[in-house]
C-alpha positions in Angstrom: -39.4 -44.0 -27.7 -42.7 -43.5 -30.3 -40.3 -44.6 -33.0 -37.2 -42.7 -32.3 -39.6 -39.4 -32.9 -38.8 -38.5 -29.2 -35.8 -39.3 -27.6 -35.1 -39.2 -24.0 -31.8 -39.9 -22.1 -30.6 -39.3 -18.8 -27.6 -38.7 -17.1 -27.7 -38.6 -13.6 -30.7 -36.5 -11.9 -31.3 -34.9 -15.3 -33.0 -36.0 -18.6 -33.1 -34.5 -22.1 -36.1 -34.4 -24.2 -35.3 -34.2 -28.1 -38.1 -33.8 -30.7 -36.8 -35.6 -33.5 -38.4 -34.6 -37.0 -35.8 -32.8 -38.3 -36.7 -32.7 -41.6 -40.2 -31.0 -40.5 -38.5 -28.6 -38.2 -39.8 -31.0 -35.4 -43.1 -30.0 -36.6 -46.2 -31.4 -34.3 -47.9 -34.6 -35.6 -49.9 -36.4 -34.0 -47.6 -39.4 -32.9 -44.7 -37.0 -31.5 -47.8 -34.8 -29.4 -48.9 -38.5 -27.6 -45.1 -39.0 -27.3 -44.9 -36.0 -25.3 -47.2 -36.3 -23.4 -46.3 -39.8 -22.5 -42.7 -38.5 -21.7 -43.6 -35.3 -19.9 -45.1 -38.0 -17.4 -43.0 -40.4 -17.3 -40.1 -37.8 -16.1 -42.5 -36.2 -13.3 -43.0 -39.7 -12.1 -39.2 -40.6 -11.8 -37.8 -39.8 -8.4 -34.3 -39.8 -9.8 -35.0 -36.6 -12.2 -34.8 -33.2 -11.0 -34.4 -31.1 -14.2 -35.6 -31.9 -17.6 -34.1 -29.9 -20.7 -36.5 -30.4 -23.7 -34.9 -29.6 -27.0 -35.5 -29.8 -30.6 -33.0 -31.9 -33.4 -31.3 -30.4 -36.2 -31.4 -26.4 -37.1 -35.3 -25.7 -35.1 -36.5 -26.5 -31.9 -40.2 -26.9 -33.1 -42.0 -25.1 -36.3 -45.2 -25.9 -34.3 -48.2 -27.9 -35.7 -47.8 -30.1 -38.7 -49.8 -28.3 -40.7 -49.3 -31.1 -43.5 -51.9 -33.4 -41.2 -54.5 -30.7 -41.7 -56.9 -28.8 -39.2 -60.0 -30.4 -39.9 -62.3 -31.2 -37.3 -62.9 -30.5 -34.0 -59.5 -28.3 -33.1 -60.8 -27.1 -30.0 -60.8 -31.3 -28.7 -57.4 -32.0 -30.2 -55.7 -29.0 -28.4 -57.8 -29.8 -24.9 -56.3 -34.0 -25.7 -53.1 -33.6 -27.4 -51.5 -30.4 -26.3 -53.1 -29.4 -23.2 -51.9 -32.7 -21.3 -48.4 -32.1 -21.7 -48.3 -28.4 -22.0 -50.1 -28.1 -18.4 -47.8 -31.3 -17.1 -44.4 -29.3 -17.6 -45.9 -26.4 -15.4 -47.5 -28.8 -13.3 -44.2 -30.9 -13.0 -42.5 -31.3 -10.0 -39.4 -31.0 -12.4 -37.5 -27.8 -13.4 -37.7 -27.7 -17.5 -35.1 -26.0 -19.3 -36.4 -25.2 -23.0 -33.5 -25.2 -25.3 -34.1 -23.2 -28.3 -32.1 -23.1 -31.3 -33.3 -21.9 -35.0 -37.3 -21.1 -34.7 -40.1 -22.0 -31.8 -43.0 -21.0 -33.7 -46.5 -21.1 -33.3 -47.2 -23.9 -30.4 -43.9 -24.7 -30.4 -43.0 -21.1 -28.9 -45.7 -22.0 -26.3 -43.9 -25.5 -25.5 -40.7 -23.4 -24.8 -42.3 -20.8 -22.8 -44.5 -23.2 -20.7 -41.0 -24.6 -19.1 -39.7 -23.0 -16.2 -36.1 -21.8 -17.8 -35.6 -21.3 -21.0 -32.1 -21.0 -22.9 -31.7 -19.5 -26.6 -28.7 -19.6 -29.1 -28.2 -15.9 -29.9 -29.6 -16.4 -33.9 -32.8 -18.2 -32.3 -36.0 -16.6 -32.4 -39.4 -17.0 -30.9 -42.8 -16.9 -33.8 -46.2 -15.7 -33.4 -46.5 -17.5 -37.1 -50.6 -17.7 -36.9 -50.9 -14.0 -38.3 -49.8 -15.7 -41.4 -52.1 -18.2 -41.9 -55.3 -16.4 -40.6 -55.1 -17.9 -37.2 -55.0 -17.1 -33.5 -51.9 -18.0 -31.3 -53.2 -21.1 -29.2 -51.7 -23.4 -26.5 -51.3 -20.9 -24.2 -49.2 -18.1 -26.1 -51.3 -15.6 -25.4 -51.7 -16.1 -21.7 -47.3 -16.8 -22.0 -46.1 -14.2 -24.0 -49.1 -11.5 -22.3 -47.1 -12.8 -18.4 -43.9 -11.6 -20.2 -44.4 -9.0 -22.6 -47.3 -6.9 -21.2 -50.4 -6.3 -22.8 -49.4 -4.1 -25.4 -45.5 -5.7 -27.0 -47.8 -9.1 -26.9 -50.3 -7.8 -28.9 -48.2 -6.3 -31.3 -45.8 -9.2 -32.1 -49.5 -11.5 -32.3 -50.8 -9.1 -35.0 -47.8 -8.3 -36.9 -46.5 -12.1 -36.6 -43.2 -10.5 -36.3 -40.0 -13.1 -35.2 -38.3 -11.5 -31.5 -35.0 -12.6 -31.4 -33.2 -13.9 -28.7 -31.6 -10.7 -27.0 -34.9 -9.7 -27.2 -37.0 -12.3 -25.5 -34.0 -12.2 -22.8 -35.0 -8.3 -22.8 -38.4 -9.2 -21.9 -38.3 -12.0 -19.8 -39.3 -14.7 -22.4 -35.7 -16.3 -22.0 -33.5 -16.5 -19.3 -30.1 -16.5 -21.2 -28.6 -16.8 -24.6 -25.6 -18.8 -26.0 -23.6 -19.0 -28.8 -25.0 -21.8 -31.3 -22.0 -23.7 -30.8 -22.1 -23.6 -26.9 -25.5 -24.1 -26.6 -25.7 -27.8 -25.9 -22.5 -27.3 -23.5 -23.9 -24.4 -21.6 -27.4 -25.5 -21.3 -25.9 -29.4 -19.8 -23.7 -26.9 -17.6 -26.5 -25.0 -16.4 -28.9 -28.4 -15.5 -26.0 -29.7 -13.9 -25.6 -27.1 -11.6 -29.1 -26.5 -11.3 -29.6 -30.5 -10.4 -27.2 -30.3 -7.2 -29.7 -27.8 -5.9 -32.3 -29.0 -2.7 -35.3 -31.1 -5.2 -37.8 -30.3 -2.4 -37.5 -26.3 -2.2 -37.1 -26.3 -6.0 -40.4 -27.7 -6.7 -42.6 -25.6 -4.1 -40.6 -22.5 -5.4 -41.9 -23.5 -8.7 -45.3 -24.1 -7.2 -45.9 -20.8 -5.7 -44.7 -18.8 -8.2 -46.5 -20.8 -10.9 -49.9 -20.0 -9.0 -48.9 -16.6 -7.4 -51.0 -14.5 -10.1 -54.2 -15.5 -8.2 -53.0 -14.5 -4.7 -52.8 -11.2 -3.2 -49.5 -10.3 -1.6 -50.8 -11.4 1.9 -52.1 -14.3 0.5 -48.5 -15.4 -1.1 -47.0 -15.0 2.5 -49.6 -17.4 3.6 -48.6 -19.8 1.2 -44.9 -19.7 1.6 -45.3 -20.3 5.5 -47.2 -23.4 4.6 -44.8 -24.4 2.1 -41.9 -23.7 4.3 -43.1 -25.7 7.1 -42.2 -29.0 5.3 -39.2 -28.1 4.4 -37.7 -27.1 8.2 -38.6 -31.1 9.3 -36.9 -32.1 5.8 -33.5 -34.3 6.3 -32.2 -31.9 3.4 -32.7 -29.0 5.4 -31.1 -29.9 8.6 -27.9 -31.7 6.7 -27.6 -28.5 5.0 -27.4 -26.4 8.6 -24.6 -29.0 9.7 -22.8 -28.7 6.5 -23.2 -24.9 6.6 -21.6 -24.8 10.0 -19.2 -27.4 9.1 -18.5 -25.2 6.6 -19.1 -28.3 3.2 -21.1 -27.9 0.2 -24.5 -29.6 1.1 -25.5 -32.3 -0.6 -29.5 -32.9 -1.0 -31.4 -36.4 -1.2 -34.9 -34.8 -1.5 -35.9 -36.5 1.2 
């Protein structure tokens, strides 16, 4: 795929993403953001996927932009063609994405972790507001992502002091889900896809949807929504197979149909 600089492969309902510059800390160029945003498309369009883990080769997920490429020109354009499309597409996925984070997500690349819907850190990972250092703004969504999380106030602070928060800390404030050893991070994230995968595809994605877009409901408004999400889903062939095999007293088995 693009060259070998992403690599995707699949093994039964779920695919893994792997940004592969190494040797730039998977750093953004141009070629691997159109590659991404290529992939991040191609997964959402493939009925057999049901969890995506995106994840970074060698000792970083992603160091952010390639800064070696320059920021000349119109930045505003290339973050609304080349980042936007593919940061947006992983919310907007139908799919659940695990972020798997080992070493640094920095900059945009600790805005392509956050904007999955899981994310899993090896305990000596750590997330990097790294535009204090450079005289820069965190963009690509970070400050909407890491103000969700944080608050107003811890956001702010790590944005301004460009400090790295470690793993047990993002867990501690909701940017991560869970941390593994280094070591059993590859095994423990598969584990957790896996299970994840044998879950029912349809109520997975609208419970996705509605709690992606909850923020601009009230709470009446978010009942409203879940009764016309649920409506679907009580005609579905997954749901009534699962009443008969919760009677029958068998693990349900889901087709997303």
């Amino acid at each position: 795929m693009a060259g070998d600089i992403l690599l995707r492969s699949d093994k039964g309902p779920v695919a893994t993403l792997v940004l592969n510059r190494p040797k730039h800390l998977n750093a953004f160029n141009r070629e691997l953001r159109l590659a991404l945003i290529a992939a991040v498309r191609a997964i959402d369009a493939d009925p057999a996927i049901r969890v995506a883990i995106l994840k970074g080769e060698g000792r970083s997920f992603c160091a952010g932009a390639d800064l070696t490429e320059g920021l000349a020109g119109d930045v505003a354009a290339m973050l609304e063609a080349e980042y936007k499309p593919f940061l947006t597409g992983i919310a907007a996925s139908r799919v659940i994405w695990i972020a798997q984070v080992q070493g640094a997500a920095a900059g945009i690349g600790a805005a392509t972790a956050m904007a999955c819907d899981l994310v899993a850190m090896a305990d000596d990972a750590y997330v990097y507001m790294a535009f204090a250092a450079i005289g820069l703004i965190p963009d690509g969504g970070n400050t909407w992502l890491l103000g969700n999380a944080m608050g107003y106030r811890h956001a702010l602070a790590a944005i301004l002091e460009g400090r790295k928060i470690p793993a047990g800390e993002c867990v501690g404030y909701g940017i991560a889900n869970r941390t593994f050893a280094p070591d059993a991070l590859d095994a423990g994230v598969a584990q957790w896809a896996g299970n994840l995968a044998n879950g029912a595809p349809l109520a997975m994605a609208a419970a996705k949807k509605l709690l992606r877009e909850n923020h601009r409901r009230s709470f009446a408004e978010a009942i409203d929504a879940e009764a016309r999400a649920q409506n679907p889903l009580t005609r579905s062939a997954d749901f009534r197979n699962a009443v008969k095999a919760f009677f029958g007293k068998r693990k349900p088995e889901f087709s997303g149909r």
